[in-house]
Backbone as XML, in Angstrom:
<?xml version="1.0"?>
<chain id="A" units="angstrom">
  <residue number="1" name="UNK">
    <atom name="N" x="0.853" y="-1.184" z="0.000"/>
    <atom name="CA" x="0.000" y="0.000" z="0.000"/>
    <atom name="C" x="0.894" y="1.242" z="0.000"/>
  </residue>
  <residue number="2" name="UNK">
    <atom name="N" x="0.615" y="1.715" z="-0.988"/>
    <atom name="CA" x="1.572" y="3.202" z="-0.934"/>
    <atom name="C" x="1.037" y="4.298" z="-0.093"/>
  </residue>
  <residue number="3" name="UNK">
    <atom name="N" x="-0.499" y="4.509" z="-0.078"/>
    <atom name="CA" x="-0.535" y="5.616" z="0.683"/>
    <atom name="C" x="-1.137" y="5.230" z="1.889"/>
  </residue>
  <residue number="4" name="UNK">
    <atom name="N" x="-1.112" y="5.563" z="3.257"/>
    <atom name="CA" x="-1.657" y="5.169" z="4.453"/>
    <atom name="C" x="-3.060" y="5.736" z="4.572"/>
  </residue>
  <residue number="5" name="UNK">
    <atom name="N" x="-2.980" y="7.362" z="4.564"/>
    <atom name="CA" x="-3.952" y="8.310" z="5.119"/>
    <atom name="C" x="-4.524" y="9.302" z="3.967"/>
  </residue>
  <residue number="6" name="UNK">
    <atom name="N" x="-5.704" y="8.538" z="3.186"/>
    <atom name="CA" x="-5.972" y="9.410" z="1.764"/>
    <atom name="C" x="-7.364" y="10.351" z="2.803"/>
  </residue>
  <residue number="7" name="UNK">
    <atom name="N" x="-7.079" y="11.498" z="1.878"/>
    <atom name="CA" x="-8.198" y="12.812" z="2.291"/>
    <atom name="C" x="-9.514" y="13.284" z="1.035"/>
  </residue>
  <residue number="8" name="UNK">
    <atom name="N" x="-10.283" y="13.289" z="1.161"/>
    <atom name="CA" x="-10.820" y="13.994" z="0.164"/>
    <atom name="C" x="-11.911" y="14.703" z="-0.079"/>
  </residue>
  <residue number="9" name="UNK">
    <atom name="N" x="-11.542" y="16.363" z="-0.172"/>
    <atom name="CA" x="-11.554" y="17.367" z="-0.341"/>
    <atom name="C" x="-13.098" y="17.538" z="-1.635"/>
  </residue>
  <residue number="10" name="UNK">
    <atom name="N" x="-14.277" y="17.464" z="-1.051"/>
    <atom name="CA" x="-15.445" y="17.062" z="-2.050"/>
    <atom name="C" x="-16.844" y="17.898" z="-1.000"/>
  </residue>
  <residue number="11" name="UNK">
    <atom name="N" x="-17.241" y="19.020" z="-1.859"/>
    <atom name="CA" x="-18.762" y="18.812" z="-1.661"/>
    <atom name="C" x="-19.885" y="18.134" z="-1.521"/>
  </residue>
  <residue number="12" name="UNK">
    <atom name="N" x="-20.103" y="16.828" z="-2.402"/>
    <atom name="CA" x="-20.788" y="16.353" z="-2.912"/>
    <atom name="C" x="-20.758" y="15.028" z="-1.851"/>
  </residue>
  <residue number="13" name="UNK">
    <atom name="N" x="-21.861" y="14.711" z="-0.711"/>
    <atom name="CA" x="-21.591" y="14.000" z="0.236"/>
    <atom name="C" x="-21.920" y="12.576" z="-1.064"/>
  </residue>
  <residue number="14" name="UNK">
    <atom name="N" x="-22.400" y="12.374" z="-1.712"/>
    <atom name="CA" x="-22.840" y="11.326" z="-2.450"/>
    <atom name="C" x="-21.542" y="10.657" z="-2.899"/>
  </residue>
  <residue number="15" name="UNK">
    <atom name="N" x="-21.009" y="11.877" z="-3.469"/>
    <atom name="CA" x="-19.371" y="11.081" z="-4.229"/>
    <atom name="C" x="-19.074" y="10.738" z="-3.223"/>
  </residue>
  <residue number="16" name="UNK">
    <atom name="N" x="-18.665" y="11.322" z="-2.106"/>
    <atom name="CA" x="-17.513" y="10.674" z="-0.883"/>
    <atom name="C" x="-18.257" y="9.471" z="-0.704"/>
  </residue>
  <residue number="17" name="UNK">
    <atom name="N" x="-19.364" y="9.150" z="-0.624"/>
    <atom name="CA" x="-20.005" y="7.849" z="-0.093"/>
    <atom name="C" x="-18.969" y="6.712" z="-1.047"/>
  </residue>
  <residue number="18" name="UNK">
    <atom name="N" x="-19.484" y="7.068" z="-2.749"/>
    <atom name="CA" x="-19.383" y="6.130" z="-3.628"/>
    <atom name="C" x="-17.610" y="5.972" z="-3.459"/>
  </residue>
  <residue number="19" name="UNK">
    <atom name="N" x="-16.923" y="6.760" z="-3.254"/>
    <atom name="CA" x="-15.214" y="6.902" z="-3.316"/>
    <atom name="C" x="-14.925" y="6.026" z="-2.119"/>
  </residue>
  <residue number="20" name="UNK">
    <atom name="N" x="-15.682" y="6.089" z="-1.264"/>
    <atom name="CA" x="-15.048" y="5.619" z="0.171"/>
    <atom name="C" x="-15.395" y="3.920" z="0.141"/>
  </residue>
  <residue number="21" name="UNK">
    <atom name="N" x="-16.815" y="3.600" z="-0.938"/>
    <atom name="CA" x="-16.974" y="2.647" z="-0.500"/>
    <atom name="C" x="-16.026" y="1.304" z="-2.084"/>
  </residue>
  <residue number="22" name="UNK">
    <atom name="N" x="-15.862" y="1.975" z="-2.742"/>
    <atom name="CA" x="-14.714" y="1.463" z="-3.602"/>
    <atom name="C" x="-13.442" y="1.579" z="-2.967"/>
  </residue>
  <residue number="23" name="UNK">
    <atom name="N" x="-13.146" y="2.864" z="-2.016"/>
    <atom name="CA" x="-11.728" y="2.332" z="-1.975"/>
    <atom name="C" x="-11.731" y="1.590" z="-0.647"/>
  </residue>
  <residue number="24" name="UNK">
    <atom name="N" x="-12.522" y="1.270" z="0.208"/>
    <atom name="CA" x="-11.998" y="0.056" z="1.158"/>
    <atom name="C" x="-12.436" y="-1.569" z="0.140"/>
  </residue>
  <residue number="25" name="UNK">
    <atom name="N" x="-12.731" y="-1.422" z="-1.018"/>
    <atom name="CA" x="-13.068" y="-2.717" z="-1.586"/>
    <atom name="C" x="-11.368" y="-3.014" z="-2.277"/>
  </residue>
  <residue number="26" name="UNK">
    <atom name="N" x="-10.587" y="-1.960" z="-2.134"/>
    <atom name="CA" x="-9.156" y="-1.804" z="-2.830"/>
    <atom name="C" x="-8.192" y="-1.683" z="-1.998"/>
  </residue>
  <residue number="27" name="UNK">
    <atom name="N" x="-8.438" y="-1.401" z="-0.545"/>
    <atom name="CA" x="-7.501" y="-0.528" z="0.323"/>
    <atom name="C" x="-7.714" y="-0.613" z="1.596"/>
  </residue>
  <residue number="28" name="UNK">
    <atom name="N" x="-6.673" y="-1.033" z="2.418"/>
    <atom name="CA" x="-6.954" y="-0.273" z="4.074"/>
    <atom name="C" x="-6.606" y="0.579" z="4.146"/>
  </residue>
  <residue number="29" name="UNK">
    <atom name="N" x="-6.028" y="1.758" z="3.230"/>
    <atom name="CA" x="-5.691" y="3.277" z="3.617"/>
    <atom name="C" x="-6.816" y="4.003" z="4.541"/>
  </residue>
  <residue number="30" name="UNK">
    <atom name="N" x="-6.500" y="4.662" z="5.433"/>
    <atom name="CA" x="-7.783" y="5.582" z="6.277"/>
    <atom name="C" x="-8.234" y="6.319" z="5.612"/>
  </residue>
  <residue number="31" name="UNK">
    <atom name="N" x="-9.048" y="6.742" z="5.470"/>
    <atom name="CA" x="-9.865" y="8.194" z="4.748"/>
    <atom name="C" x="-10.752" y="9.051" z="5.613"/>
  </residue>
  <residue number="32" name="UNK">
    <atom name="N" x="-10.420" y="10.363" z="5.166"/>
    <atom name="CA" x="-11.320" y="11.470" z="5.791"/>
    <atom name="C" x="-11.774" y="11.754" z="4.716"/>
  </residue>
  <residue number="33" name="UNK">
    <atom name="N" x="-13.340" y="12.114" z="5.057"/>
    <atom name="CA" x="-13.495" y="13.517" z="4.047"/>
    <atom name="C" x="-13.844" y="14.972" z="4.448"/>
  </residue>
  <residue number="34" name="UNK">
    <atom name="N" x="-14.035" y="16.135" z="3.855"/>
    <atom name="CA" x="-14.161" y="17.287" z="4.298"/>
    <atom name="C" x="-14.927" y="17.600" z="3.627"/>
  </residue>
  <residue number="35" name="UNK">
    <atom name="N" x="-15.865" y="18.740" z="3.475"/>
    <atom name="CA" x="-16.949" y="19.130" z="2.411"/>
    <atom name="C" x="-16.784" y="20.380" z="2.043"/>
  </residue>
  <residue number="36" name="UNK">
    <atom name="N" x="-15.720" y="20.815" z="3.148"/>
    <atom name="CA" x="-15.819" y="22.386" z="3.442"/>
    <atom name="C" x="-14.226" y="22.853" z="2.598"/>
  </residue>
  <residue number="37" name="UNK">
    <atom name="N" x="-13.965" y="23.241" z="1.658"/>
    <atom name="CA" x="-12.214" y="23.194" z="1.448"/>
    <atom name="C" x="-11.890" y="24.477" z="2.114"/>
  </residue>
  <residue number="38" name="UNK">
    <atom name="N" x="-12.591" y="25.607" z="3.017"/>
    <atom name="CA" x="-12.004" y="26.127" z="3.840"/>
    <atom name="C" x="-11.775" y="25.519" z="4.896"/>
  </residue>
  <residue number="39" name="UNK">
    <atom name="N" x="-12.451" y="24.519" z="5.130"/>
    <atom name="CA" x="-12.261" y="23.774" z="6.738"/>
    <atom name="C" x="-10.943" y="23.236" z="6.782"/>
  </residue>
  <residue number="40" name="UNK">
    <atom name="N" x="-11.204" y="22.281" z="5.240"/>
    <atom name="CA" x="-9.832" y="21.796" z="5.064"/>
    <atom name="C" x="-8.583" y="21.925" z="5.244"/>
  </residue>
  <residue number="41" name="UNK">
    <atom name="N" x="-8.641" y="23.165" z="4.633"/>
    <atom name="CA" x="-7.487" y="23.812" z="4.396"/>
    <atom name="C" x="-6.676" y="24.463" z="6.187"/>
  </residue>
  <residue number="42" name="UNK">
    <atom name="N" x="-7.716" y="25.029" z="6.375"/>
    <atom name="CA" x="-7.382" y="25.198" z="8.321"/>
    <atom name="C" x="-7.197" y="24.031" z="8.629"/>
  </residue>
  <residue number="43" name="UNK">
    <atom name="N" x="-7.389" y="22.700" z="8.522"/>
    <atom name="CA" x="-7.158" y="21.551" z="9.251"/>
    <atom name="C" x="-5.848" y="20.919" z="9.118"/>
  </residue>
  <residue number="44" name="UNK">
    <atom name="N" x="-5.656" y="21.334" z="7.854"/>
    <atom name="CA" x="-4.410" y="20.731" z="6.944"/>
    <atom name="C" x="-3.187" y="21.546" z="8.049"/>
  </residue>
  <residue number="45" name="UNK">
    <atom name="N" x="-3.421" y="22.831" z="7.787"/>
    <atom name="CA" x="-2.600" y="24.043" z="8.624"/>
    <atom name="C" x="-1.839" y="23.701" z="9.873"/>
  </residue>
  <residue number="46" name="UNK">
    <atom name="N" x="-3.261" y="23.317" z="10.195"/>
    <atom name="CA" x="-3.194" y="23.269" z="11.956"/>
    <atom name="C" x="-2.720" y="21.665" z="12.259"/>
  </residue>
  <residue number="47" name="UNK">
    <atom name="N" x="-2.583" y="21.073" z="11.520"/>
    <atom name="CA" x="-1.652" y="19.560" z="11.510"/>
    <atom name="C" x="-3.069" y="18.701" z="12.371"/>
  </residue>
  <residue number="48" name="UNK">
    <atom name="N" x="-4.212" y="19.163" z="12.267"/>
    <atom name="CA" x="-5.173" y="18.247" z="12.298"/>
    <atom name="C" x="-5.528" y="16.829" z="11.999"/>
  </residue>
  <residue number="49" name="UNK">
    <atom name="N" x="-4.828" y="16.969" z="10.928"/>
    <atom name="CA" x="-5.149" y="15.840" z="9.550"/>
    <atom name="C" x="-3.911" y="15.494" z="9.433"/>
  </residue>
  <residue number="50" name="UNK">
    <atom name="N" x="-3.478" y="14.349" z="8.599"/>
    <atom name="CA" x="-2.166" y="14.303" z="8.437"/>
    <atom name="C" x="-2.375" y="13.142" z="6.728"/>
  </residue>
  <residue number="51" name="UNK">
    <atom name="N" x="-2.725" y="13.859" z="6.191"/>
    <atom name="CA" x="-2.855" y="13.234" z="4.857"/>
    <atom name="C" x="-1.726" y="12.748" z="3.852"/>
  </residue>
  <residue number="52" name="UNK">
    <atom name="N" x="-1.229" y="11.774" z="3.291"/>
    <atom name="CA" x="-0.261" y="11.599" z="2.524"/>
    <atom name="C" x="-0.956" y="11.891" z="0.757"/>
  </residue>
  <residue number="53" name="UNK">
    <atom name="N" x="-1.754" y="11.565" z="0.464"/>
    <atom name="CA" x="-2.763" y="11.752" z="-0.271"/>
    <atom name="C" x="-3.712" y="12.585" z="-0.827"/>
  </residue>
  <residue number="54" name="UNK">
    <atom name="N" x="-3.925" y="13.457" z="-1.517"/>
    <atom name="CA" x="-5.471" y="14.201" z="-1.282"/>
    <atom name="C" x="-6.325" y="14.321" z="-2.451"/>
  </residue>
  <residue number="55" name="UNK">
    <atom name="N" x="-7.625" y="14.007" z="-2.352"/>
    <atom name="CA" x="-8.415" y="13.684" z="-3.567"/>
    <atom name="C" x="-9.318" y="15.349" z="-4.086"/>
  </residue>
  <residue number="56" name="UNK">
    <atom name="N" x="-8.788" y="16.037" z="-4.965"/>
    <atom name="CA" x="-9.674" y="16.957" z="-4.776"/>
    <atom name="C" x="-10.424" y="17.162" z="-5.682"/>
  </residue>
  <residue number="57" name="UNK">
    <atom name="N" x="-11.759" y="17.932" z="-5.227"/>
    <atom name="CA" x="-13.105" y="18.276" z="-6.484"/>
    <atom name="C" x="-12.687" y="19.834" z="-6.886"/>
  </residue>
  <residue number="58" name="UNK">
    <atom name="N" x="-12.905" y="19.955" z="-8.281"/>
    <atom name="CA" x="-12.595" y="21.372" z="-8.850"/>
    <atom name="C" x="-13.794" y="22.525" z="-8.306"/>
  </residue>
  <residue number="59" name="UNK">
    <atom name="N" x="-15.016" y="21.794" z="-8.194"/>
    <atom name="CA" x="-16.182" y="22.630" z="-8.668"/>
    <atom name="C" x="-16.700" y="22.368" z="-7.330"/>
  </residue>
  <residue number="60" name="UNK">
    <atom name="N" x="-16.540" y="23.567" z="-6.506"/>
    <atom name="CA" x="-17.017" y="23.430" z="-4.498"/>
    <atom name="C" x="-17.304" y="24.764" z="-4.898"/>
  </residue>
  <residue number="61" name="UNK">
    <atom name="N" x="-18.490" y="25.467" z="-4.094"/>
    <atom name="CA" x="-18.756" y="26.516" z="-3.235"/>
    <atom name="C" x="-17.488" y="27.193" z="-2.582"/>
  </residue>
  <residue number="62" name="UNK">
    <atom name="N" x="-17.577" y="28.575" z="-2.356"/>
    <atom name="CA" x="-16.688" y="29.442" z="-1.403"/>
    <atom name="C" x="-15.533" y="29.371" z="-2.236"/>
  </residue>
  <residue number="63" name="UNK">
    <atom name="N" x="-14.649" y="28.313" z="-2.097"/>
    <atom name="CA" x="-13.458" y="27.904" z="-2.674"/>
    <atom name="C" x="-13.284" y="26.984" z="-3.286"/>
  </residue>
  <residue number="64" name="UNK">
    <atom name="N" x="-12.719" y="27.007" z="-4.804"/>
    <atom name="CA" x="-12.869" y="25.869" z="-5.867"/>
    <atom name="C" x="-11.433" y="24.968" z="-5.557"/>
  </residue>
  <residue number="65" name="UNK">
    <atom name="N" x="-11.891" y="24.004" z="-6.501"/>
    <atom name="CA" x="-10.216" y="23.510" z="-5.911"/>
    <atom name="C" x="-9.014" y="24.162" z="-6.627"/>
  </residue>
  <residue number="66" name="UNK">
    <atom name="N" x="-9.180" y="24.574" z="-7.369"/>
    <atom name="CA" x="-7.590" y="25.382" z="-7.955"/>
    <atom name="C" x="-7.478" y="26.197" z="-6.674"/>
  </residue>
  <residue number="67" name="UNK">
    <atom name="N" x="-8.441" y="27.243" z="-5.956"/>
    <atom name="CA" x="-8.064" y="28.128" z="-5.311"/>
    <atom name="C" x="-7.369" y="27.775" z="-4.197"/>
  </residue>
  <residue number="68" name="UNK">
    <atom name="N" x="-8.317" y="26.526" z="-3.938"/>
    <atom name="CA" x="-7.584" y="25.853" z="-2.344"/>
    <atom name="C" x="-5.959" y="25.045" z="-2.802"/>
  </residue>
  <residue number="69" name="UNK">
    <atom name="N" x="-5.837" y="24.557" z="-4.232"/>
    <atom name="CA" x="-4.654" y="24.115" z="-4.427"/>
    <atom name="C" x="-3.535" y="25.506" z="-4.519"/>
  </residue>
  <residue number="70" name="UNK">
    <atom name="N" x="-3.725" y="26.546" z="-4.563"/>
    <atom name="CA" x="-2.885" y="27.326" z="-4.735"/>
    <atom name="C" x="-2.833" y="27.935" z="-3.348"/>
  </residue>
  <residue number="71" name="UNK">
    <atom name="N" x="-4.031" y="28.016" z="-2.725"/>
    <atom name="CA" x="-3.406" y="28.258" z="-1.511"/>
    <atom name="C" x="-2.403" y="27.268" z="-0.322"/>
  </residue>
  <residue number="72" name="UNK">
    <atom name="N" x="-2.281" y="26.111" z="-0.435"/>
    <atom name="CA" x="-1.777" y="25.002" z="-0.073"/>
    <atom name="C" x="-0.438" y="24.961" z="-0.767"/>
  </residue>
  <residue number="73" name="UNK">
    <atom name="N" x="-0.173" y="25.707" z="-1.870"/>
    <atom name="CA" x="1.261" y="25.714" z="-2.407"/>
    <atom name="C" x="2.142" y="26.788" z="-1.360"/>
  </residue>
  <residue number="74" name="UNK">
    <atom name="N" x="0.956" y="27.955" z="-1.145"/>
    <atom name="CA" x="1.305" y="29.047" z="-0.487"/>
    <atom name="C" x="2.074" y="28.340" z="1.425"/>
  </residue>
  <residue number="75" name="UNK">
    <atom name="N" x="1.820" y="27.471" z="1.535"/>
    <atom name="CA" x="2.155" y="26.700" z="2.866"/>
    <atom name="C" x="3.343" y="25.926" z="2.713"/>
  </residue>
  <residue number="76" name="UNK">
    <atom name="N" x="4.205" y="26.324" z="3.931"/>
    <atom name="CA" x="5.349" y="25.162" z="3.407"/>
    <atom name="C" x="5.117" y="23.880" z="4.018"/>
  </residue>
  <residue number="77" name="UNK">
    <atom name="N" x="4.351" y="23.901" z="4.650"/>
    <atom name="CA" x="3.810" y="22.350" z="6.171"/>
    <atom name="C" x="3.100" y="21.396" z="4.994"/>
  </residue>
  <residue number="78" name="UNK">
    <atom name="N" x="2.345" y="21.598" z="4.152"/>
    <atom name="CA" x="1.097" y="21.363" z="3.485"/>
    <atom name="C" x="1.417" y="20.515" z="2.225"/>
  </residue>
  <residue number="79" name="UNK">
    <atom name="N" x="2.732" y="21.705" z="1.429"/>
    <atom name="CA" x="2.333" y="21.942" z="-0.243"/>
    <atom name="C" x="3.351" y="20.911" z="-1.054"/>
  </residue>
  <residue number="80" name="UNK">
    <atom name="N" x="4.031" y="20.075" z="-0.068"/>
    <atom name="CA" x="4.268" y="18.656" z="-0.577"/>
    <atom name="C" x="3.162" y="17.479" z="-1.007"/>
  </residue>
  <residue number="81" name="UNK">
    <atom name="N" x="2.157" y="17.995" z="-0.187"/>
    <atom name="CA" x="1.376" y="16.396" z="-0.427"/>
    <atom name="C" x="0.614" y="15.865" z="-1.660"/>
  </residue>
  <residue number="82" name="UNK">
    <atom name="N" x="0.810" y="14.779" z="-2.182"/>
    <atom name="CA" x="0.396" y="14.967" z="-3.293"/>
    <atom name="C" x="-1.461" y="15.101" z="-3.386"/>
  </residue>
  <residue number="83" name="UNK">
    <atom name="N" x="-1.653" y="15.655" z="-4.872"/>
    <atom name="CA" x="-2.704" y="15.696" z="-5.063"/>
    <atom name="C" x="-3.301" y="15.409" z="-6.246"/>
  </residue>
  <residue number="84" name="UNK">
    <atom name="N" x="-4.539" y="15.124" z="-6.202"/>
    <atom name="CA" x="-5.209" y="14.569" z="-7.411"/>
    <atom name="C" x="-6.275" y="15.304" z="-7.462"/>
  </residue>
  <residue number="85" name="UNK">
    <atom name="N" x="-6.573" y="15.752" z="-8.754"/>
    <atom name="CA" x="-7.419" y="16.392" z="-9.322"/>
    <atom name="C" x="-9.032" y="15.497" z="-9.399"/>
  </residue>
  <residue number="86" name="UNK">
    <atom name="N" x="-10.263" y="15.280" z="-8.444"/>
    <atom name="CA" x="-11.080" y="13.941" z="-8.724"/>
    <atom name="C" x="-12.095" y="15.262" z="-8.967"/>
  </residue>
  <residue number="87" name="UNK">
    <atom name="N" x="-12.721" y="15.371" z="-10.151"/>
    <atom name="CA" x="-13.806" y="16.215" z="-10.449"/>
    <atom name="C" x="-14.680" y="15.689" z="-11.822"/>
  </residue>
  <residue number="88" name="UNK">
    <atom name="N" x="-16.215" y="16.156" z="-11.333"/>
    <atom name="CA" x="-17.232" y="15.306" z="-12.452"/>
    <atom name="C" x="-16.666" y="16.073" z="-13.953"/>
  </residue>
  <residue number="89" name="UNK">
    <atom name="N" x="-16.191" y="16.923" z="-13.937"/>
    <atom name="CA" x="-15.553" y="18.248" z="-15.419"/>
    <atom name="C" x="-14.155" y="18.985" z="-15.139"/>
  </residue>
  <residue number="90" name="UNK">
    <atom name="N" x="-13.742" y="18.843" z="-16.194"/>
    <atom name="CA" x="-11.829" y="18.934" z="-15.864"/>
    <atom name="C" x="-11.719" y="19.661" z="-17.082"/>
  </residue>
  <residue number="91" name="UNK">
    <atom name="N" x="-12.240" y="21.280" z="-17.525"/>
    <atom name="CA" x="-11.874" y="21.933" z="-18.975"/>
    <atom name="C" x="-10.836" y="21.705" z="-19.115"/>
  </residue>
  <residue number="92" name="UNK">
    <atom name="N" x="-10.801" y="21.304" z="-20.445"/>
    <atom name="CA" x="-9.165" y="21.465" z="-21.633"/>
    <atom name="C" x="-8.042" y="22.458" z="-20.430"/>
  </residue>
  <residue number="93" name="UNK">
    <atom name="N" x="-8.556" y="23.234" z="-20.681"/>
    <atom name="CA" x="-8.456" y="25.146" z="-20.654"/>
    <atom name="C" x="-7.552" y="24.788" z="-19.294"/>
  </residue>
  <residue number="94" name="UNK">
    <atom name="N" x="-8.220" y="24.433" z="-18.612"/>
    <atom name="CA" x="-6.752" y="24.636" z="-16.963"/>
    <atom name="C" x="-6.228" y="23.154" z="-16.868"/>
  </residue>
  <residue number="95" name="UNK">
    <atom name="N" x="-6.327" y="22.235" z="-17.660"/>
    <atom name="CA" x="-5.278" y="21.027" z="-17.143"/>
    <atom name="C" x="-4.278" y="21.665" z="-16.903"/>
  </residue>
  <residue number="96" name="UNK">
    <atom name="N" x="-3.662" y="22.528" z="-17.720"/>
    <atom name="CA" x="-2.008" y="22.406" z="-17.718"/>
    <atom name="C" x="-1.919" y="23.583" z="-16.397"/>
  </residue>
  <residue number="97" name="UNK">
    <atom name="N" x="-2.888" y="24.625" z="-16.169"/>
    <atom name="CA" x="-2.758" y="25.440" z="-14.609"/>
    <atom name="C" x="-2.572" y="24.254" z="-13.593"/>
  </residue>
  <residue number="98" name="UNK">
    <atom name="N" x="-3.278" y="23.408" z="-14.002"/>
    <atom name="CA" x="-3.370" y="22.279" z="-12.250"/>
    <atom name="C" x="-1.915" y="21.665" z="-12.107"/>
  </residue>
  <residue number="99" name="UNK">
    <atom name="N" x="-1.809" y="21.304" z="-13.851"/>
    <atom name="CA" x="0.017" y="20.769" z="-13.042"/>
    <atom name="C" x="0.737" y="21.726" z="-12.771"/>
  </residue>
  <residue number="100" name="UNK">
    <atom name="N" x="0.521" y="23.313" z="-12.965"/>
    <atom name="CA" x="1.669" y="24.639" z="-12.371"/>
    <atom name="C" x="1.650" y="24.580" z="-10.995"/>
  </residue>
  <residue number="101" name="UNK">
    <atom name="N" x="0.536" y="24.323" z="-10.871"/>
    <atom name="CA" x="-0.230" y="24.178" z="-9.345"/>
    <atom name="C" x="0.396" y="23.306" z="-8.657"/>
  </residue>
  <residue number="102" name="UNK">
    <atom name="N" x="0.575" y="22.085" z="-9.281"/>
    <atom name="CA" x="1.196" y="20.846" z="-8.343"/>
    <atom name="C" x="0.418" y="20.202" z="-8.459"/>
  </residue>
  <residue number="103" name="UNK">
    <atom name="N" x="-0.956" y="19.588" z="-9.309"/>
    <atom name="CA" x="-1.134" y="18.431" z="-8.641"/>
    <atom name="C" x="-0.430" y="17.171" z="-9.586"/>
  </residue>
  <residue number="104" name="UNK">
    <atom name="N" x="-0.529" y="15.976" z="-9.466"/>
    <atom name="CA" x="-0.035" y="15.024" z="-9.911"/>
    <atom name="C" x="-0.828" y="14.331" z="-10.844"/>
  </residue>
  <residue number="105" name="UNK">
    <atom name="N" x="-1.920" y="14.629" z="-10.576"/>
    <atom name="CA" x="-2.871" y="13.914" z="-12.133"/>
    <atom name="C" x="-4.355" y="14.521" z="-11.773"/>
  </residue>
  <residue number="106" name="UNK">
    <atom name="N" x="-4.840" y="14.126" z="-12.789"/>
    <atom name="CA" x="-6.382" y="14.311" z="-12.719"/>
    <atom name="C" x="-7.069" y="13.875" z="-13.616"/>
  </residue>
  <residue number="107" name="UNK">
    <atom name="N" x="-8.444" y="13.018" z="-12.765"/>
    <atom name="CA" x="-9.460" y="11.765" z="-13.199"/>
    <atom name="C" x="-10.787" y="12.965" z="-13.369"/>
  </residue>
  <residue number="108" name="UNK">
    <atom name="N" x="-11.893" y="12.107" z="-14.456"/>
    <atom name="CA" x="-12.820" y="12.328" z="-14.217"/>
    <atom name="C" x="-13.560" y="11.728" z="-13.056"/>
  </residue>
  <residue number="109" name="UNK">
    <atom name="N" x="-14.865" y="11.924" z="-12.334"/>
    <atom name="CA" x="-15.502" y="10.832" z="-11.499"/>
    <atom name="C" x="-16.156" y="10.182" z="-12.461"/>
  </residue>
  <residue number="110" name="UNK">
    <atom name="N" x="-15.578" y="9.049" z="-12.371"/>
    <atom name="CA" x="-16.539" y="8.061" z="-12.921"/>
    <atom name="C" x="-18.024" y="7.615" z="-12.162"/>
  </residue>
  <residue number="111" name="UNK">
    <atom name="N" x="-18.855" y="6.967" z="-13.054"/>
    <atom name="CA" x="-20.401" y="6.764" z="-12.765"/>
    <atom name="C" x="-20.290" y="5.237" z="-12.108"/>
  </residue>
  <residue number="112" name="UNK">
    <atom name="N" x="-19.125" y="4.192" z="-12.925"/>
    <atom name="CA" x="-19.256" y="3.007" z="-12.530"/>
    <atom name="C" x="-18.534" y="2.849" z="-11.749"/>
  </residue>
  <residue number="113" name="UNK">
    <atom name="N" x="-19.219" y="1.731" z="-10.543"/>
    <atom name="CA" x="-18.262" y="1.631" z="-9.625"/>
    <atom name="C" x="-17.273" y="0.456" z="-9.997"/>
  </residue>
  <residue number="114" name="UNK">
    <atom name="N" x="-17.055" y="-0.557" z="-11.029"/>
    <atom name="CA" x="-16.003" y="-1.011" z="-11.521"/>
    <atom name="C" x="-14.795" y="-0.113" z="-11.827"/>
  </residue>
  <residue number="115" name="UNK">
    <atom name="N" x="-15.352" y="0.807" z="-12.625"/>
    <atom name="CA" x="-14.618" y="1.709" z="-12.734"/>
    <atom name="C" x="-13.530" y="2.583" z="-11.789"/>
  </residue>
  <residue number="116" name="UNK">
    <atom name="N" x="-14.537" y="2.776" z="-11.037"/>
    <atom name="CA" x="-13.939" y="3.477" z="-9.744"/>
    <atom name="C" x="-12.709" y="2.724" z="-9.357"/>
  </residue>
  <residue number="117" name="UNK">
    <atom name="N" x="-13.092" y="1.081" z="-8.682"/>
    <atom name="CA" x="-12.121" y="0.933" z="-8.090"/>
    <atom name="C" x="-10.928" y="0.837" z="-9.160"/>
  </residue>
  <residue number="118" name="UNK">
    <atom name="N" x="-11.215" y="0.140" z="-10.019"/>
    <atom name="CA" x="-9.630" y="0.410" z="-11.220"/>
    <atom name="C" x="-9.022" y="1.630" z="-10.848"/>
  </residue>
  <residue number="119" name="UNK">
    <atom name="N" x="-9.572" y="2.796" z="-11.112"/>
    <atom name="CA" x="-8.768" y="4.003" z="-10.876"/>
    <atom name="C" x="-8.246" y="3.729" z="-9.563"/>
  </residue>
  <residue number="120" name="UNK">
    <atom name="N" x="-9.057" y="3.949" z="-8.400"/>
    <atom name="CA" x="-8.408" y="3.763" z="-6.811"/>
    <atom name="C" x="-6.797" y="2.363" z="-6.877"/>
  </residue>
  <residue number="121" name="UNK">
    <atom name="N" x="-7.584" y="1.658" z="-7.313"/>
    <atom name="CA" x="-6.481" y="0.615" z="-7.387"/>
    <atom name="C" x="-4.791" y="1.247" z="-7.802"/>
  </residue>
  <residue number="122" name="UNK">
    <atom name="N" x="-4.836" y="1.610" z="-9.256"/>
    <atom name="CA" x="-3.920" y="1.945" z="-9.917"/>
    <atom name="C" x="-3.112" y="3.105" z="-9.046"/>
  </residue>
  <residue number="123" name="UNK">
    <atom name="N" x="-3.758" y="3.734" z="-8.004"/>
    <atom name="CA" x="-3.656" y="5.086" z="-7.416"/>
    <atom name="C" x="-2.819" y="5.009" z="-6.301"/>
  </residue>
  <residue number="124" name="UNK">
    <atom name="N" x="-3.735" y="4.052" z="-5.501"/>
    <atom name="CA" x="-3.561" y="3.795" z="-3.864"/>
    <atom name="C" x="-2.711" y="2.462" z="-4.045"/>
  </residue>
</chain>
């Protein structure tokens, strides 16, 4: 298992359900999720959390995920960890901002949960 402690950074309590319940069908890694990516981001800060991992959604309320990924670069405690881009729409237009950004890849969410775990698998 490469990563111990995956996080992920999602509005959408439905996805975290479907993500969480593919990746223990793939994984004993722990998982949190957050809904809030300001919460997050204070949690991350404050060494709350201790994520090796982090799954993030582009398209959140308050703060999108580019914003919260750029603010997390802005941290030196934080802006190692890797990250993954997990969002239902990923425009052409900012792939190549997200890798300036740092993250390390980025998936669509898939609908199937076969699907799912393949990705988790290949990942975790």
């Amino acid at each position: 298992m490469r990563y111990k402690n995956i996080l992920q950074i999602d509005d959408d309590y439905d996805d975290c359900d479907f993500f969480l319940e593919a990746l223990e069908e793939v994984s004993a890694a722990a998982y949190t999720a957050i809904h809030n990516p300001v919460q997050a981001l204070q949690k991350l800060v404050c060494k709350e959390i201790h994520p090796d991992l982090i799954f993030l959604d582009i398209n959140m309320p308050v703060m999108n995920g580019m914003e919260l990924l750029a603010e997390m670069n802005k941290k030196e405690l934080i802006k190692n960890i890797p990250v993954i881009i997990f969002s239902t729409s990923i425009p052409s237009d900012i792939e190549n901002k997200l890798q300036g950004l740092g993250a390390v890849g980025y998936y669509i969410k898939p609908n199937d949960f076969g699907t799912m775990k393949t990705i988790l698998r290949n990942i975790v």
